[in-house]
Every structure is written in C-alpha cells, then in structure tokens.
N, C-alpha and C positions, 0 to 999 in steps of 0.2 A: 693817707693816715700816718700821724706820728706813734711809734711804737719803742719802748726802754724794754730793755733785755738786759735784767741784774742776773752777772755773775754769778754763783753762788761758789766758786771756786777761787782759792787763794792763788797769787800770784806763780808761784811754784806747781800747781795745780795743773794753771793753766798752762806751762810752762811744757810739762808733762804730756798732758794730752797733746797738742798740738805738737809734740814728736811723733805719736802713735797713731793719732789719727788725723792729722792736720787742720785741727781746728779745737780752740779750747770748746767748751759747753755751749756758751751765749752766741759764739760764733755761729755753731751751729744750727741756735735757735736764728740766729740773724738770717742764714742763706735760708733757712724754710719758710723763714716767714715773708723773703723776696722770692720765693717759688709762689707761694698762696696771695700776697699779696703786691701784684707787682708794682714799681712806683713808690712805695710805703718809703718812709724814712725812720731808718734805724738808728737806733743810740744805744751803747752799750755803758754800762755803769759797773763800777767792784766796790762795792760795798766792802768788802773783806779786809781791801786794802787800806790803808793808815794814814794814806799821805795825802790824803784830799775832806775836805769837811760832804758830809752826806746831805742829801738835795734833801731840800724841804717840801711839804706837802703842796703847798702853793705851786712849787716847780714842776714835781712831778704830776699836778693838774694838769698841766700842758699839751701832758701824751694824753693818744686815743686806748693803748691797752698796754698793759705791765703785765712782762713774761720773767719771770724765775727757773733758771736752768738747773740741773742737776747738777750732782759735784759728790764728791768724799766724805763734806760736810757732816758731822756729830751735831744734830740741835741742842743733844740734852749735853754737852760737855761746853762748861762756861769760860770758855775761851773769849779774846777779843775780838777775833774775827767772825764768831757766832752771835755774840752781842751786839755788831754793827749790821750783823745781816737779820736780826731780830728786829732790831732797831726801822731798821730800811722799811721794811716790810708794813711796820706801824704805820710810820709814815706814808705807805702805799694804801692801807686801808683809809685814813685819814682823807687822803685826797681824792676816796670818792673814785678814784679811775678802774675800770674794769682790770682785773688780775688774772693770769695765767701759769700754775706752775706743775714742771714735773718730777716727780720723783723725792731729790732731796726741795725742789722747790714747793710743792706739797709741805712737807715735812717743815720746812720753814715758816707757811702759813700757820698751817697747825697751832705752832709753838708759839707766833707770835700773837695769837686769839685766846691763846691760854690752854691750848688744848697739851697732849703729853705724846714724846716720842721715844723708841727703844730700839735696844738690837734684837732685831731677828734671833729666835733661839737656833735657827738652821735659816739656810740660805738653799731655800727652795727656788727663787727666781735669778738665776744667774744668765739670762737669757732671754727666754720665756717666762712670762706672763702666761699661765693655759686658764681655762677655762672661766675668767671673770664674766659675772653675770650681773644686772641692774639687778637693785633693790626694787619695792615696790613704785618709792619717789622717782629713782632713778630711771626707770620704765619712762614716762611720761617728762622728764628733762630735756632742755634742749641741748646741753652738753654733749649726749649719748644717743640723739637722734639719728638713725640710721644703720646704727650699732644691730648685730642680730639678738637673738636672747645671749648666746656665749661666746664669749670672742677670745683669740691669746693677742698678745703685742709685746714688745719688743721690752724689754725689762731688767735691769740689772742690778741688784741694791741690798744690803744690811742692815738696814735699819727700816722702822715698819712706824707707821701712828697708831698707836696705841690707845690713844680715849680721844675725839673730836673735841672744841670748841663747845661749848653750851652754845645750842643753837644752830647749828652745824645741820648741814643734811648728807646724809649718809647715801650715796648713787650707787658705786657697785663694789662688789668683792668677790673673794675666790678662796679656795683650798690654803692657800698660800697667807695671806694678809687680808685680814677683814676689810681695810678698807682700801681701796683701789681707786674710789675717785666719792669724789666729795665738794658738797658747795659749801662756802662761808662768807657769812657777812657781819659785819663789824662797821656801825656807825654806819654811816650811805656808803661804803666798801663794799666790794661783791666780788671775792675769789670762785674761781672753777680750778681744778684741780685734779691730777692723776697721779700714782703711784710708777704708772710705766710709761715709755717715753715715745712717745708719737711723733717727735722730731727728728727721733733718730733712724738712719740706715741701718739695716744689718752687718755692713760692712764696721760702723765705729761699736757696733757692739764685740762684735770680732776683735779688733782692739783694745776694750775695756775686757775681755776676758783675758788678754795678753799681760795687759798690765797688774792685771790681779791675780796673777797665774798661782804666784807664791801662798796668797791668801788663800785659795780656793784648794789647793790644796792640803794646807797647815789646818783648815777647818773640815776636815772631811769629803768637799764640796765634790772635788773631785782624786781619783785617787794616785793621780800622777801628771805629770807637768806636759808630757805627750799626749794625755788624754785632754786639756786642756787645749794644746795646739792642735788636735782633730777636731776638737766642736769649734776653735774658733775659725778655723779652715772649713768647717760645713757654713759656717754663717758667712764668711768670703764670698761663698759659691751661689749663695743664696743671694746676695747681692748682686753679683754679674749674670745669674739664672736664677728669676727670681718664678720661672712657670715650669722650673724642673722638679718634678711629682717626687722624685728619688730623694731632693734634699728636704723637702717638708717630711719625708719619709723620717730620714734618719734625725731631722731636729725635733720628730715629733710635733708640730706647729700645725694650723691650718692658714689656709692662704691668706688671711687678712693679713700676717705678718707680711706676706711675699709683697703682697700690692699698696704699693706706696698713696694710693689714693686712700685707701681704707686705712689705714695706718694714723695717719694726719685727719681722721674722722674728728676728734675733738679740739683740735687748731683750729680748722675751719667751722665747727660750732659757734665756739668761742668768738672768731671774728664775725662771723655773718650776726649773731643769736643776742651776743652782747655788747660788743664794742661798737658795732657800726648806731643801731636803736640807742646808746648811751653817750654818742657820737651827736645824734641828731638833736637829740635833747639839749643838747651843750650848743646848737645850733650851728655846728661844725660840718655836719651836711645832710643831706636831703631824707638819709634815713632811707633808702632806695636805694641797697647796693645789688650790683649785680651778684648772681651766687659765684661766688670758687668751683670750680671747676672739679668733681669727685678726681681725677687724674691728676690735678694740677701737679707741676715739677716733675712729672715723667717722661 
C-alpha cells in the first residue's frame, strides 16, 4: 500500500520536535504506520512549506490513504501556511482517497469542509483524553469498532472543533470537547478523524508537555514548571512500564492508554475498514486483507 503523510507542521516545527522527541509529527505517523502496516510505502509531504508547488488531486489519487498529523497549527488564524494546508486537504477530498487525521489534522479537515475551529477556553486535555464515549452513529462505526463504551487516549491540544461540516457525522465526545472523532465526506472524499492521538507513545507526549511547559503554566494549566516535569516524568515511566498499576494510578488513565495495541484502535480501523475495501475498488488489490495484528509494533 502506497500511504502520504502531510505534515501539518512548519519547518521550524518540525525542527523543534525532532529535538524533543526525535521525530517531527509525520515522522511519527510514518514509523506507526510501518509497525501496522509492514511493506507499505511512505511519502511524507509539507504542505506548510513555500518552496515547492502542492500536488494536485490526480496525484494524490495515486495513494491508498492520506494521514494528516498533528502540529501547533491555528486553522482559524489566516496565515500562509494555514491556507496551503487548507488548501492541500481540498485537494485530498477532491481526489476521492481515503483520509486520516489527528488532532490538529482533524481540525484541518474540519476547516477545509467549511466546518469552524477555536481555542479551547481551558486546556483540559494536556495529556489525557478521559472518558470519550461513541455517540449513538459512532456506536455502530467502523472507526470505533472495538472501542469499549469509554476509553481515555493519549491527547494534547488547544484548540477544539467547534461546529462540524454540514453533513458531518458526529462519532464520540467527552467532558472535554464535544467532538472527539468525526466522519466527513466531501464530494467522493471520506475523512475519519480524531481529536486525540493514536500515533502517539506516551513517551512524545512527555515531550510535548516539555515543550509547552511555559504555556501550560502562563495558562493555569499547570501551576509550576516542576509540576509539569513530574507528569511528564510519570508519562516517561509509563512508556518503559506500561503494566505498572501505580503509574495509571497517578496519571489517572485507564489501560487503553498503557497498551499500544489499543491505542492504535482507530489506525488500524481505518486501514482494514477503509483503505484497503477503497483500495479494491480502485482494483489495486484483492480487497482480502489480512487483519493488523491488536498488538502490532509491540
């Protein structure tokens, strides 16, 4: 399977991350999606950036699925870089290929469907995601197949979707942000989409609370920059002990976040549910994939 993984982070961004946690966003998405899918061919795109013309729909036909990573990314502030990632995304609906995104990639769907995105009045999810539950649609999705009624996952973000796309289907939510995961389709375009990050390790969430240490504390979030280095030191630990009772204790979490097969629940939806069935169609293959592995990349 051929797979695009757009950046959603500016060069600087990525620049950034890739000191903290050694790997910008897409990267990230890349190594998960060669854990789940092994074989697959990767191609990474930045949209963001300036120095290159952005691939046309016809091109991006080519791939089996379009994943959108998370990033720092403001949809509603009209910047250049938000307007070629707005842009891209069109162009992804356009060409029909199954879509994938989390968090700020979400958020970019959203916006480029017409739907509206905001800052968070508080920054509840610095971390965890707790208690998202399926809507009634979302129950019976194959996004969210296998999912219990209430799950937490791994989450980090300031900014929220605020109104869906006309047309839009609304899959789960929580205490936090109404919407949590969402389908959209636009023209023969079909996004699936989450608010929290199934890609990610606890460990680069540990990192992203390092990097925003300043933030998280100028907002309330937390109420000092050593209370920030002990959760992101429990989420460390949670990484390298991920069946230690005492760290789910103090992060507050339930185990889905610990087991990385459960985590990657909606990755492997995605690929099994829609790419491959939209795959065969396209007469690209037999439509008879084998399943992903609940454990895969462990």
């Amino acid at each position: 399977m051929r797979f695009l993984v757009v950046e959603s982070e500016t060069a600087e961004e990525r620049a950034h991350r890739r000191e903290s946690a050694g790997k910008s966003s897409g990267e990230t998405f890349a190594a998960t999606l060669d854990q789940l899918a092994p074989g697959c061919d990767v191609t990474l795109v930045t949209p963001s950036d300036g120095a290159h013309e952005l691939m046309a729909a016809d091109e991006i036909a080519g791939f089996d699925g379009v994943f959108l990573s998370g990033s720092p990314l403001h949809v509603y502030c009209e910047t250049p870089e938000t307007m070629r990632q707005l842009e891209f995304m069109r162009r992804v609906f356009a060409s029909g290929t199954p879509s994938f995104g989390s968090c700020a990639g979400l958020q970019v769907a959203v916006a480029a469907a017409g739907g509206t995105v905001r800052a968070m009045p508080n920054r509840d999810e610095a971390g965890i995601a707790r208690g998202i539950a399926a809507t009634a649609a979302g129950r019976d999705h194959p996004l969210l197949a296998g999912r219990p009624p209430a799950w937490d996952a791994l989450a980090i973000h300031g900014d929220e979707v605020e109104e869906l796309p006309e047309g839009a289907i609304l899959l789960a939510g929580n205490h936090a942000a109404r919407v949590q995961a969402a389908e959209i389709r636009v023209g023969e375009g079909v996004f699936w989409g989450v608010q929290y990050h199934p890609e990610l390790a606890p460990g680069e969430v540990a990192a992203a609370l390092r990097r925003q240490a300043d933030g998280l504390v100028e907002d309330g979030t937390a109420e000092s920059l050593d209370q920030v280095e002990a959760q992101a030191a429990a989420f460390d630990r949670l990484h390298h002990e991920p069946e230690t009772r005492s760290v789910l204790w103090r992060l507050g979490a339930t185990a889905d976040v610990a087991r990385e097969g459960s985590r990657r629940t909606e990755l492997r939806n995605f690929v099994e549910r829609l790419v491959v069935p939209t795959r065969a169609r396209r007469g690209r293959g037999s439509g008879e994939a084998s399943r992903v592995p609940a454990d895969a990349g462990t």
